[in-house]
N, C-alpha and C positions, 0 to 999 in steps of 0.2 A: 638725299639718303637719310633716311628717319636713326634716331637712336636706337641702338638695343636695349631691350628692355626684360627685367626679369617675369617670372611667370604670373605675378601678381600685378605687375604692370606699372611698379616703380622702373626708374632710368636706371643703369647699371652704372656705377660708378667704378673710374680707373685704380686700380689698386696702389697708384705712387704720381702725384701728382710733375709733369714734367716740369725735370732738374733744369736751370740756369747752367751754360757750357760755365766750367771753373776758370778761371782768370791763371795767367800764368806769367812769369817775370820776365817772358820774353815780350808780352804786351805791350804797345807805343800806345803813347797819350799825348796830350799836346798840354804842358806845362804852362800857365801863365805865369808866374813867378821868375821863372828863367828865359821864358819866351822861345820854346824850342821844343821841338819833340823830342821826349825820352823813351826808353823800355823802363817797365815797372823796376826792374833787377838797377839801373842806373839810380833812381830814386829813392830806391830803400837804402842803397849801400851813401846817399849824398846826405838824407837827412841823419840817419845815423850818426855817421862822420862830421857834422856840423853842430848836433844836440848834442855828442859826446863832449867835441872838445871846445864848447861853448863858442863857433866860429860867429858873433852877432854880428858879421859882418856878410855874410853868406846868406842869397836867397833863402836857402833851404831851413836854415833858422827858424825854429816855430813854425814852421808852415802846416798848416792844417790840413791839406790834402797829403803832404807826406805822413803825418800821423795817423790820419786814418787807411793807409797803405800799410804804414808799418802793425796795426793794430790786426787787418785781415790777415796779414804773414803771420802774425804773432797766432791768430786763431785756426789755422788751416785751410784760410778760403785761399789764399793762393797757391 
């Protein structure tokens, strides 16, 4: 099936290129840090709680994938 095309005989381009489905905090991942699968909403509420009250004894301490977790929450992507 060929492209539609306008009357001049350029390709018609889609008016909103397709959206990526949004991520949501019931999401499971599989954690290497902790070595267990979590839901997003488990991660954000672990890193938090570990950066706040300085736990350096806890995975979740600095860990850079919870940061950039916490960073999409912070922006609206999740």
């Amino acid at each position: 099936m060929a492209a539609r095309t306008s009357r001049k005989g350029k390709p018609m381009v889609p008016p909103h290129p397709p959206r990526k489905p949004r991520r949501t905090l019931e999401e499971e991942f599989f954690c290497d840090r902790r070595d267990l699968s979590l839901k997003m909403h488990q991660c954000l509420t672990d890193y938090v709680n570990a950066n706040a009250l300085q736990a350096r004894t806890s995975p979740c301490f600095k860990c850079e994938r919870g940061l950039g977790h916490r960073v999409d929450f912070a922006k609206g992507r999740i």
